[in-house]
KOLKOL-674400 format. One record per residue (C-alpha): x, z, y. Coordinates in Angstrom, 2 decimals. Layout:
BEGIN
<<X; Z; Y>>
...
//
This chain:
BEGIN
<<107.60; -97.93; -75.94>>
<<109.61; -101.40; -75.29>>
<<112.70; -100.39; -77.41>>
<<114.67; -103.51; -78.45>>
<<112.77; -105.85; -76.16>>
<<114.87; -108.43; -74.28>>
<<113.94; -110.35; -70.89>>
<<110.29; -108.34; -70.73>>
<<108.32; -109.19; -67.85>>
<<104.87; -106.65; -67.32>>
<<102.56; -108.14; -64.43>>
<<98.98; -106.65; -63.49>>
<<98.27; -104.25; -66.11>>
<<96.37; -101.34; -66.41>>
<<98.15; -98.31; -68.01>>
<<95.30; -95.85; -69.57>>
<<96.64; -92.47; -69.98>>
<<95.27; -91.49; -73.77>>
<<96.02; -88.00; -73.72>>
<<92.60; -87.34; -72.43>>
<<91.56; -88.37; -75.71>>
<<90.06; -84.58; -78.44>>
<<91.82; -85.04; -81.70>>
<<90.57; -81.66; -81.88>>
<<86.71; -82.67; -81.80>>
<<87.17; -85.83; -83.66>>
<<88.09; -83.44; -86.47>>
<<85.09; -81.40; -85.70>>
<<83.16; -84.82; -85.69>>
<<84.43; -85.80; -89.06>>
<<83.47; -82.71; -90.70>>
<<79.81; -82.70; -88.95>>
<<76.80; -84.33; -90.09>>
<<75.69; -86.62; -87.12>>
<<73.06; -88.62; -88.27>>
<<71.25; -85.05; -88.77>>
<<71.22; -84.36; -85.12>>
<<67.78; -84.68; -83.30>>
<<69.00; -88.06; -81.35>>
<<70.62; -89.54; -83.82>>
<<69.92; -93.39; -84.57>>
<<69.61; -92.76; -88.34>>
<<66.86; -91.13; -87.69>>
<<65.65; -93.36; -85.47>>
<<62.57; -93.09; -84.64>>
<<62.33; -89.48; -85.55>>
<<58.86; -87.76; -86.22>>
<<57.39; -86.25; -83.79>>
<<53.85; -85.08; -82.67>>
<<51.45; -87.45; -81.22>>
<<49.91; -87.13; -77.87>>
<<47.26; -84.07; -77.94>>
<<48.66; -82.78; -81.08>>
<<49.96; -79.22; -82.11>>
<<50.15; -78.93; -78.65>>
<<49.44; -74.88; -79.17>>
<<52.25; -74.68; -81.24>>
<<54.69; -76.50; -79.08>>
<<53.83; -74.26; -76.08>>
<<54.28; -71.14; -78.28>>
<<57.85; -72.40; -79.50>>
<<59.01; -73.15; -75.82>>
<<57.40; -70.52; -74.47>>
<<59.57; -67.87; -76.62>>
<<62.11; -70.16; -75.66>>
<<62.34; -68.97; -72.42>>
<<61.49; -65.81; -73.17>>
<<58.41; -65.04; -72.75>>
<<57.60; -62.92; -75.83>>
<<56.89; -59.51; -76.50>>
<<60.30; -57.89; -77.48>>
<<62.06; -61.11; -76.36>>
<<63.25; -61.54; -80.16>>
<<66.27; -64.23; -80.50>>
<<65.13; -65.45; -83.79>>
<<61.86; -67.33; -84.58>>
<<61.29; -68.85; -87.67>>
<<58.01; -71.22; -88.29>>
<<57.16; -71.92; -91.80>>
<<54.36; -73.82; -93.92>>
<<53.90; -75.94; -96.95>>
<<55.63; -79.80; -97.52>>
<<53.57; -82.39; -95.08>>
<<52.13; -80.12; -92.37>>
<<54.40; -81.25; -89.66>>
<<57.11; -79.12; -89.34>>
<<60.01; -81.50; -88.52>>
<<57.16; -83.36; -85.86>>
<<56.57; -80.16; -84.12>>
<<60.91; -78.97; -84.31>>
<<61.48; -82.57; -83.13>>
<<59.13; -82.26; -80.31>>
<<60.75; -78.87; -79.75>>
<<63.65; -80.62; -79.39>>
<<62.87; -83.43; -76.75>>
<<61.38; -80.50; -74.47>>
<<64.09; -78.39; -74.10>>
<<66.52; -81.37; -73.95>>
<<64.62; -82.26; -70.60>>
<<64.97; -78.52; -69.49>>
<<68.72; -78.71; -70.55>>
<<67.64; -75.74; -72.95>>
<<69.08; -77.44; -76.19>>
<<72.34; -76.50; -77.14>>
<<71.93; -78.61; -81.03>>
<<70.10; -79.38; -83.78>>
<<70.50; -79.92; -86.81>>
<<67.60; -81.94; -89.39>>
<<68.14; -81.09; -93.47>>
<<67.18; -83.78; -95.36>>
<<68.09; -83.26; -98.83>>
<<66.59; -86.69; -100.22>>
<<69.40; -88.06; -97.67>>
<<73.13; -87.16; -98.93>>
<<74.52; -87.14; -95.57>>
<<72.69; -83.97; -94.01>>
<<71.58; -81.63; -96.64>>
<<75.85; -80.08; -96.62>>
<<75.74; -76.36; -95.83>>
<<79.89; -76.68; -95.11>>
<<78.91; -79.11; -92.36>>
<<76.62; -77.25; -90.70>>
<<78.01; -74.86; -88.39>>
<<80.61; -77.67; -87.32>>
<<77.57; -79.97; -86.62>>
<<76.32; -77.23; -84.24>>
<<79.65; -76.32; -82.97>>
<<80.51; -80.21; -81.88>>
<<77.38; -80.71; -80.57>>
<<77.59; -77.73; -77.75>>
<<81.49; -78.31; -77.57>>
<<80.58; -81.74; -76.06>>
<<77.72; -80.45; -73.55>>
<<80.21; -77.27; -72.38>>
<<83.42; -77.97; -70.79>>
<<84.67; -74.65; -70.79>>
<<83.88; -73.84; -74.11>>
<<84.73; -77.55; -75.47>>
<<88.47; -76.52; -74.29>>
<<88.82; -73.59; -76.36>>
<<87.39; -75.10; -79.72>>
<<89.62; -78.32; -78.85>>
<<92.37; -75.62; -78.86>>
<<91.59; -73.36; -82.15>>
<<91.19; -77.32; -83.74>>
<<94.74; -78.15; -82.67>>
<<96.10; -74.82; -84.30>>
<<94.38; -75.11; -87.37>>
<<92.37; -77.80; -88.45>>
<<91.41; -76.35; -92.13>>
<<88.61; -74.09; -90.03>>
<<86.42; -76.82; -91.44>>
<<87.30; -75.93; -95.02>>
<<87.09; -71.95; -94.61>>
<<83.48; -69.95; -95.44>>
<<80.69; -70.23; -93.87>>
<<81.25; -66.19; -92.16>>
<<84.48; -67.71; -90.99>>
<<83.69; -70.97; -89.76>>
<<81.43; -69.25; -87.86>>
<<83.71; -66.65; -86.32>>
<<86.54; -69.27; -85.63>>
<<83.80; -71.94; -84.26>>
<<81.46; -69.30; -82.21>>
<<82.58; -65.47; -81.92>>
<<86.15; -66.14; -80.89>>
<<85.54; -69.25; -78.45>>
<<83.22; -67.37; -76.98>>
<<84.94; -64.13; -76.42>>
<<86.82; -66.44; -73.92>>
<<84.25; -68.07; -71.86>>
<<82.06; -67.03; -68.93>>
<<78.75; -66.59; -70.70>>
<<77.61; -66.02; -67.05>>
<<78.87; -68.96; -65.42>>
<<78.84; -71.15; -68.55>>
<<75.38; -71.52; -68.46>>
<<75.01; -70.93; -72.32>>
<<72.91; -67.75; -72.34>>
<<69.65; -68.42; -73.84>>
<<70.10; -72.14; -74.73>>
<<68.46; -72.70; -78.18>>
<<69.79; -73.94; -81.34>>
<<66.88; -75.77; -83.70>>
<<67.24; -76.06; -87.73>>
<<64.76; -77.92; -89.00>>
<<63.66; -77.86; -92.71>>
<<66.50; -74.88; -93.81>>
<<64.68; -75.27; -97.70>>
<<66.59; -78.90; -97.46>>
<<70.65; -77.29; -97.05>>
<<72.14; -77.98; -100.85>>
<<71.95; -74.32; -102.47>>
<<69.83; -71.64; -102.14>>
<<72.56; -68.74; -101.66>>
<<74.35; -71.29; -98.92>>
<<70.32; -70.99; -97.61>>
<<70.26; -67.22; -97.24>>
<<73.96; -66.74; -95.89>>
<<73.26; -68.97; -93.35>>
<<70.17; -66.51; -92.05>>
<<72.42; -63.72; -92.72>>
<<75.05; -65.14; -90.39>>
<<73.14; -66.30; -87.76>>
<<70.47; -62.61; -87.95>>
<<74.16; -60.98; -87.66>>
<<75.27; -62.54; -84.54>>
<<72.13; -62.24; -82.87>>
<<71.44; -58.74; -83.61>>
<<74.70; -57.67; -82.55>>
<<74.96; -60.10; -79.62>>
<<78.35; -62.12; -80.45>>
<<76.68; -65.28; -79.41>>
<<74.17; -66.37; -76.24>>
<<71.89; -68.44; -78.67>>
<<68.03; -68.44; -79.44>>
<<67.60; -69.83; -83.00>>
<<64.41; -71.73; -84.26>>
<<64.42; -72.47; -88.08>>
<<62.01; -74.21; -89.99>>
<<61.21; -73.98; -93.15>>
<<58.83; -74.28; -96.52>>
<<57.87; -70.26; -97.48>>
<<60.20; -70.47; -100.94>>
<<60.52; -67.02; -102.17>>
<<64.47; -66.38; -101.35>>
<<63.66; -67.54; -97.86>>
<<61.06; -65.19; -97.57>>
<<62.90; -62.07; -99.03>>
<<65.52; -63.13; -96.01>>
<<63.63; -63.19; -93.02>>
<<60.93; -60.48; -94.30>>
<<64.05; -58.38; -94.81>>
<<64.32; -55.27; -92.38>>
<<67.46; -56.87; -90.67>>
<<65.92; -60.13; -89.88>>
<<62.47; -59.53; -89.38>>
<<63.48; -56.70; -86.77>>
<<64.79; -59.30; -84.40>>
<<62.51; -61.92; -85.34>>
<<59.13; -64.41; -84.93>>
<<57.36; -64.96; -87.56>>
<<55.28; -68.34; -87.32>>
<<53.21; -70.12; -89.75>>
<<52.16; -73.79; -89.44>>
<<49.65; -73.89; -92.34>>
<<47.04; -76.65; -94.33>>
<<44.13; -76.13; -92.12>>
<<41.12; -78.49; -91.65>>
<<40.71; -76.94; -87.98>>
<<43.45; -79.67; -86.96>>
<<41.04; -82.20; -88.27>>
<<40.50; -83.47; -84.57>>
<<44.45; -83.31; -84.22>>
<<45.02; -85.82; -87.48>>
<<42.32; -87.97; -85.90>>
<<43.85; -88.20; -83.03>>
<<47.23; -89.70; -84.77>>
<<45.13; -92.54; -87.02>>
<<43.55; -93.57; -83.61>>
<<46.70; -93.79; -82.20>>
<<48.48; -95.75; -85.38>>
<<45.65; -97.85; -85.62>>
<<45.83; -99.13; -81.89>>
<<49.10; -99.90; -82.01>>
<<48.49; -101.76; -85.34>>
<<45.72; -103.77; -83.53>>
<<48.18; -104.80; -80.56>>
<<51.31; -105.75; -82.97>>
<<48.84; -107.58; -84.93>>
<<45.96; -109.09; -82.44>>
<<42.98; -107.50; -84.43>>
<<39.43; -107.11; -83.19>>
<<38.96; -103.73; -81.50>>
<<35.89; -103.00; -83.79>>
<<38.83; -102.61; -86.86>>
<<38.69; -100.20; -88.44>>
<<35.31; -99.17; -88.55>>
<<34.34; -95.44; -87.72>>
<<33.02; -94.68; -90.89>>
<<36.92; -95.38; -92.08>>
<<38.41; -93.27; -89.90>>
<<36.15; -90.21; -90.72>>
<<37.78; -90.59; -94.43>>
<<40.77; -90.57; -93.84>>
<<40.23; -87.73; -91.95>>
<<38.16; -85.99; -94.53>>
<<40.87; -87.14; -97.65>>
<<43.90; -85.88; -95.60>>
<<42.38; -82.48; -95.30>>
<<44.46; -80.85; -93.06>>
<<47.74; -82.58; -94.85>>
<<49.70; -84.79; -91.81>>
<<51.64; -86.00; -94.09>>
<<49.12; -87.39; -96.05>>
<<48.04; -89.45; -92.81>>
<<51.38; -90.50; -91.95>>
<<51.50; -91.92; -95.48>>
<<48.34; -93.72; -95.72>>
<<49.17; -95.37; -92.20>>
<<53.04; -96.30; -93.37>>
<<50.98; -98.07; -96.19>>
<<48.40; -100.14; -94.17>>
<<50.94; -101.38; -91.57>>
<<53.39; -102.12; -94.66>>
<<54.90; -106.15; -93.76>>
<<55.06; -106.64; -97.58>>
<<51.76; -107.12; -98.01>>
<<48.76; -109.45; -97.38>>
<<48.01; -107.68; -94.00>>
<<46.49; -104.20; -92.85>>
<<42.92; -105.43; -93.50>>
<<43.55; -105.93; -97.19>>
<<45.62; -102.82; -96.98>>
<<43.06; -100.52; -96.02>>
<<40.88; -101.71; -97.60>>
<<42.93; -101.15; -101.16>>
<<43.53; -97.23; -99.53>>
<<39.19; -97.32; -98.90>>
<<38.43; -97.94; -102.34>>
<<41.13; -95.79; -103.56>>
<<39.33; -93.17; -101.56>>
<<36.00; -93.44; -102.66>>
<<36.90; -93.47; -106.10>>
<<38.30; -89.72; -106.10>>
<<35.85; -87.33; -106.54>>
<<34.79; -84.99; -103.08>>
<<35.50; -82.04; -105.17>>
<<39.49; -82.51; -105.70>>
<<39.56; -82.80; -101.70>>
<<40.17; -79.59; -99.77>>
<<42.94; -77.45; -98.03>>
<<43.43; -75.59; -101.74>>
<<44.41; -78.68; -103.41>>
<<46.02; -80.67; -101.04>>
<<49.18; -81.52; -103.79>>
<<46.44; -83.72; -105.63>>
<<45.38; -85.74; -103.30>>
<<48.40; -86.41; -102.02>>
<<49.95; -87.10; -105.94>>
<<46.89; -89.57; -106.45>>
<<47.98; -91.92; -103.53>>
<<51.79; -91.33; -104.67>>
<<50.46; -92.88; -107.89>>
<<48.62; -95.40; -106.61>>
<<51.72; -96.55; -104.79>>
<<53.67; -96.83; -107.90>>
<<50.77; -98.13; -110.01>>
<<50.83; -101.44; -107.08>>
<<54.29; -102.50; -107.93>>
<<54.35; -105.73; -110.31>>
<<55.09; -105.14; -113.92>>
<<58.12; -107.14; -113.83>>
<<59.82; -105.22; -111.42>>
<<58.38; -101.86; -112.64>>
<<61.32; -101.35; -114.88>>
<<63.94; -101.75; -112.39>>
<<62.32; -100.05; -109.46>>
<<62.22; -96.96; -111.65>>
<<65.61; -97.13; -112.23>>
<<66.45; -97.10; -108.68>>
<<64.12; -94.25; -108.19>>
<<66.00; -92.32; -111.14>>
<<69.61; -93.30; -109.70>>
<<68.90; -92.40; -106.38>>
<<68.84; -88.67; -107.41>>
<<72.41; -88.91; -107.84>>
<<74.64; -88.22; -104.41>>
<<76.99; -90.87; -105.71>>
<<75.24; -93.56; -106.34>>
<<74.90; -95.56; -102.75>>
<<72.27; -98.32; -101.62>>
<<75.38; -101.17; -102.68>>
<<76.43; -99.23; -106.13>>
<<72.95; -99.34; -107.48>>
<<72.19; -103.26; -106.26>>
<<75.64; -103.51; -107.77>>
<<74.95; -101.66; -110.86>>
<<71.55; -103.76; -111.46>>
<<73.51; -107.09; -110.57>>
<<71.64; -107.05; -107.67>>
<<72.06; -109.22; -104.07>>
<<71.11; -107.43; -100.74>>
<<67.97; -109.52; -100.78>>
<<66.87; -109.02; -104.36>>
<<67.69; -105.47; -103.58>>
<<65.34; -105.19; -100.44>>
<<62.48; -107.07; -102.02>>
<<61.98; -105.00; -104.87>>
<<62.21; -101.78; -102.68>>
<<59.66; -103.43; -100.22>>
<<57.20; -102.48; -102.81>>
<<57.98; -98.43; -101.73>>
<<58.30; -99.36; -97.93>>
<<54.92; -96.30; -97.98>>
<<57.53; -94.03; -98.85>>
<<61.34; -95.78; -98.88>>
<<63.03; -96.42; -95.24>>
<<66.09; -98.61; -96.06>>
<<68.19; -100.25; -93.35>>
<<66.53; -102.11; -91.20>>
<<67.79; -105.90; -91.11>>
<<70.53; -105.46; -88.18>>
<<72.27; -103.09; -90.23>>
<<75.48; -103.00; -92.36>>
<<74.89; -103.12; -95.86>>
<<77.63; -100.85; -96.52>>
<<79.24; -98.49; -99.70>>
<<78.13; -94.74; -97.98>>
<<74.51; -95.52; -97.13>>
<<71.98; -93.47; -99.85>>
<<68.44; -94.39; -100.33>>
<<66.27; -92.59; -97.36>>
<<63.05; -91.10; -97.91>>
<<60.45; -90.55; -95.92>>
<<59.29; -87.46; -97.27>>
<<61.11; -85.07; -100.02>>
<<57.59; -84.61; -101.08>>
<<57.68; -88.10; -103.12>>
<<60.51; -87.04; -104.91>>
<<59.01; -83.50; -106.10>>
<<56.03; -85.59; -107.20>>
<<58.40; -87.62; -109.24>>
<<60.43; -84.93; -110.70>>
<<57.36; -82.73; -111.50>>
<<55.61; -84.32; -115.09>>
<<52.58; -82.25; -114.06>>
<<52.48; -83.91; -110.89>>
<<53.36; -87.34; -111.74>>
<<52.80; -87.08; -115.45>>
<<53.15; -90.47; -117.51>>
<<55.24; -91.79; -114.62>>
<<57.88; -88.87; -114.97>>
<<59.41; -89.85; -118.48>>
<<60.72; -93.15; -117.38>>
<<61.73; -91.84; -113.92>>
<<63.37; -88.73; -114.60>>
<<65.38; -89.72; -117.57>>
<<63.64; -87.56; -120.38>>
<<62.53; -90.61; -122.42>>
<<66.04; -91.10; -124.68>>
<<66.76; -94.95; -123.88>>
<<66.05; -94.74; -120.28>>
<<68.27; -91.14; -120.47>>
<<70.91; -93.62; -122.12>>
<<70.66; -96.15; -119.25>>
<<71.00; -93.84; -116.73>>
<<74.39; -92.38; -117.89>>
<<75.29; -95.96; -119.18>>
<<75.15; -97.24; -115.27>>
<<76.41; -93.71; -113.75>>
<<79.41; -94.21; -116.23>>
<<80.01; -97.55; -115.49>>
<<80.04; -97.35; -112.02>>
<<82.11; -94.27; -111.62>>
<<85.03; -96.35; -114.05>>
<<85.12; -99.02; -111.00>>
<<86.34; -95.94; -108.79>>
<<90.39; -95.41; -108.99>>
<<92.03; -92.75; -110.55>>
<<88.33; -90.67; -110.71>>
<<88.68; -87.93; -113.07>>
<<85.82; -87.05; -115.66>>
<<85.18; -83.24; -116.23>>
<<85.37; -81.91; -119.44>>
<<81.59; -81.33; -119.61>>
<<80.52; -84.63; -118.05>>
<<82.88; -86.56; -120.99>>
<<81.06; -84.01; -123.69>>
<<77.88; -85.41; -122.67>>
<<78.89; -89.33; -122.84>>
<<80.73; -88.73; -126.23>>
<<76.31; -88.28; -127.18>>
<<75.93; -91.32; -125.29>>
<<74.02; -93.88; -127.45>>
<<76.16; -96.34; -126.49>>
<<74.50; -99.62; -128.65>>
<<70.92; -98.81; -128.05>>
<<71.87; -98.69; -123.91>>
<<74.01; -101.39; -124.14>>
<<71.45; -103.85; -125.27>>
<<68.68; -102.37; -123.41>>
<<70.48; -103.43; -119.75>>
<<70.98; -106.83; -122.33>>
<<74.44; -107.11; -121.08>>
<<76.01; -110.30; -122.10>>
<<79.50; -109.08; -123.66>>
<<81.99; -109.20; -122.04>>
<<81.07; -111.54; -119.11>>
<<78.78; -108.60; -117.29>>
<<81.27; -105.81; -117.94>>
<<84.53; -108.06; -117.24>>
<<85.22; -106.17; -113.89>>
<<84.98; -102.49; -115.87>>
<<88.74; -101.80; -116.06>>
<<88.96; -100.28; -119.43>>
<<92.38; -98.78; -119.95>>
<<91.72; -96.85; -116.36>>
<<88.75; -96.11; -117.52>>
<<90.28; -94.43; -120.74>>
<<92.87; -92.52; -118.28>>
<<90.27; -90.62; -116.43>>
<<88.60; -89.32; -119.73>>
<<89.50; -85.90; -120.80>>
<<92.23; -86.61; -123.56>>
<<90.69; -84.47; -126.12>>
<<87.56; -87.19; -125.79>>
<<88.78; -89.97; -125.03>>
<<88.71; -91.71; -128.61>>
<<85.03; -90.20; -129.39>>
<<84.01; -92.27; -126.02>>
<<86.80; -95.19; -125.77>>
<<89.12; -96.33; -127.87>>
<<90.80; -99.97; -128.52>>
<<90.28; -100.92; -132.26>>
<<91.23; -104.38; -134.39>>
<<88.25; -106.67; -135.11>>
<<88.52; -110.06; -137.39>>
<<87.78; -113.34; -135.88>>
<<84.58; -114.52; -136.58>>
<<85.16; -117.84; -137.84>>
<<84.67; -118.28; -140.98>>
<<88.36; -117.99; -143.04>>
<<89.94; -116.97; -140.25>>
<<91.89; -113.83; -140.43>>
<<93.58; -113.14; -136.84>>
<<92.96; -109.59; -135.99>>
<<92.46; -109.00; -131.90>>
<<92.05; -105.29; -130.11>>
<<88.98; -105.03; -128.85>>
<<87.27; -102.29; -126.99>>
<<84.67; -99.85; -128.27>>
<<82.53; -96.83; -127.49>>
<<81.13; -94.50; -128.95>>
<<81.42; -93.71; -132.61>>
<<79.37; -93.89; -135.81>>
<<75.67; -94.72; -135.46>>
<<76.66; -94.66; -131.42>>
<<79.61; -97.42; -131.67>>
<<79.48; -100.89; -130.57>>
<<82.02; -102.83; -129.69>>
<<81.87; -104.69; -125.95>>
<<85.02; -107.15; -126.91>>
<<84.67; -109.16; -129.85>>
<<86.91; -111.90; -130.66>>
<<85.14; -115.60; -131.38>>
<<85.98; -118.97; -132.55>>
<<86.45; -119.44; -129.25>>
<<89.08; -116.71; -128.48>>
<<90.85; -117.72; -131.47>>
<<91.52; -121.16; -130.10>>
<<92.51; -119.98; -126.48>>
<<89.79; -121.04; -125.43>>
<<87.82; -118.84; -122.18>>
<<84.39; -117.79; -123.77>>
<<81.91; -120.34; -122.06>>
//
């Protein structure tokens, strides 16, 4: 430690033994997905039922989480459309069996946020959450960590043996006090792939039906059709609870409950009269969300927005919106349309000259890759330009709040996946899908413009044959002057010849290649390489040599 040191004198200090210190966890940590646990500050504040809401439904969950059901089945899954509250009632799950020191993790799929829709990080994510509330058990996963840290990389049957079965086998189930503790999975629809979906029920249906771990599962989900083949299958459904959480205008009173609530503490934050709203108000909103929380939770995200000229004006935009769609589209068989019409509205209330470029943050944020800072950055954006424009989706867009980091890794965070079906589906969001999905050709052509652009900035980031077959279609000129660009000042930080390097060799000329170009002064015939994509009717050239160029003088 003090090797080579000469005439070293050490006086009140504090040696701090490190070896305390789980190398074995933090690799567990790193290959987790902790802002999808229930606590976790990027969720922050989480949904979760109101006061006097789906209280019957809460009780039921904990309830069979202590056991008290029939056969005492290990399994329960609850189920229901988008927007009826799933992830409120799993969260609330969540914070009452945390207080009984029932919860052993949980895990929240988001799959409009990058960071916690991985299936490989899922079974780490539970496995570092109970490591770090069981000692005993904490020590032997720090230990199979040590000896191999690629479990992380191995399949999802083996992760789970190497992170679960085995540790186990070792540990006091007894004494541990891990029998019975429950693990939540909220919104299971959300994991990335639908075969990652179904081997995760056909892991976990496994290990409880043959008893190789202590654990009570809860899983929520939408009913999609694989999901329901897997836990209707003999297997699962043997061992199972089956509960559904449907559209249902008995919870009317329920839904009123939460506007009261949202509307009080609008009142307080903003000094209104306690008359506001008026009754007559409330009883529409009721009677528009039609059984449909998230419809409610929407319309109230859009009254208290701060970008706006107050909650008074807000509502009463939402009250005429209201009473301008006809009683017969309202109902708990057609809750999608309601719920698309206000999605609409939403978009239809952002200025025209910012339409344009909020679409094409909509359309890039599809793409894992593309973070908060590389869209602003493709767009030529600052962190305030960025955050004003996107103030006009605050209803259904949670960006970082002002405290924190504007940072590369952070994606754009939805409040509900729901807005992004709408904007994916053209029979859902009809004339609005063509320029946000990409289908119309030039706004196609701006989209892989900016992807392509942005992924040349990354070092040594290798295209895929397919990928480069696609930009060598790439109308490169009619893109190109629909971002205007300003050649070559607005693409001077695109390294080119690295660029070139990570395009598949066979393509590389069809999509890049350096080429001679005459001055353009008049009699003057210096040639000077210049850059260009694309070929034919697709070229254009993004280097062209001037008067200016000629004289050695910088292009002004």
């Amino acid at each position: 430690m003090f090797q080579g040191a000469h005439h070293l004198a050490i006086k009140d200090v504090n040696f701090i033994d490190n070896s305390t210190v789980s190398p074995g966890l933090e690799i567990l940590l790193s290959k987790s997905m902790p802002d999808a646990f229930h606590d976790s500050g990027a969720r922050d504040p989480p949904p979760r039922c109101h006061f006097g809401t789906r209280q019957g439904y809460i009780t039921k969950i904990v309830g069979w989480a202590h056991g008290n059901c029939d056969r005492n089945q290990p399994l329960l899954w609850m189920y229901g459309p988008f927007g009826v509250g799933k992830t409120a009632v799993a969260q609330s799950c969540a914070d009452a069996l945390e207080s009984e020191h029932k919860l052993a993790a949980s895990i929240f799929f988001s799959r409009s946020t990058a960071d916690r829709d991985d299936p490989r990080r899922f079974f780490t994510s539970i496995a570092y959450q109970i490591a770090t509330k069981y000692e005993e058990l904490k020590n032997v996963i720090e230990d199979r960590m040590r000896m191999d840290p690629a479990i992380t990389t191995k399949s999802l049957s083996r992760q789970f043996e190497e992170l679960f079965v085995r540790p186990l086998n070792r540990v006091d189930i007894a004494e541990s006090g891990l029998e019975g503790r429950v693990v939540i999975v909220d919104g299971l629809d959300e994991c990335r792939g639908m075969t990652e979906q179904r081997a995760i029920i056909d892991i976990i249906a496994t290990s409880a039906r043959n008893g190789t771990t202590p654990f009570r599962w809860f899983l929520t989900s939408r009913p999609e059709d694989h999901l329901i083949r897997s836990m209707n299958s003999e297997t699962v459904s043997s061992i199972s609870v089956h509960l559904e959480l449907p559209v249902s205008r008995a919870i009317d009173h329920e839904i009123l409950v939460f506007l009261t609530n949202e509307f009080k503490r609008i009142r307080e934050d903003r000094s209104l009269s306690g008359s506001w709203p008026p009754e007559e108000a409330l009883s529409l909103l009721v009677e528009h969300a039609a059984g449909l929380f998230i419809f409610a939770a929407t319309i109230m995200r859009f009254i208290s927005d701060d970008n706006s000229f107050g909650p008074q004006d807000q509502l009463h935009t939402v009250l005429e919106f209201l009473e301008g769609v006809s009683a017969s589209n309202v109902g708990p068989g057609n809750p999608l349309e309601e719920m698309d019409r206000f999605y609409t509205l939403i978009m239809q209330r952002i200025p025209s000259k910012l339409l344009t470029t909020v679409q094409t943050i909509l359309l890039l944020s599809d793409f894992e890759i593309m973070t908060v800072y590389g869209i602003a950055d493709c767009l030529s954006l600052s962190k305030e330009q960025f955050r004003g424009i996107c103030g006009h989706l605050n209803s259904v867009v949670k960006l970082p709040d002002g405290h924190e980091e504007w940072t590369f890794h952070r994606n754009i965070n939805f409040h509900h996946a729901s807005f992004l079906d709408f904007l994916k589906d053209p029979n859902r969001s009809k004339e609005l899908h063509e320029a946000c999905s990409g289908k119309d050709k030039t706004n196609r052509g701006l989209r892989d413009l900016i992807i392509f652009l942005y992924l040349s900035a990354v070092p040594s980031y290798p295209f895929d044959l397919q990928t480069a077959a696609s930009l060598a279609k790439l109308p490169f000129g009619q893109a190109f002057n629909k971002l205007k660009m300003k050649m070559p000042r607005d693409i001077q930080v695109v390294n080119f010849q690295k660029l070139r390097e990570n395009l598949p060799a066979e393509l590389r000329d069809k999509i890049l290649r350096q080429g001679a170009s005459k001055c353009t002064k008049l009699s003057c015939t210096i040639s000077h390489e210049v850059w260009i994509f694309g070929q034919g009717e697709n070229e254009v050239v993004v280097e062209a040599p001037s008067y200016w160029t000629c004289m050695g003088i910088n292009t002004p």
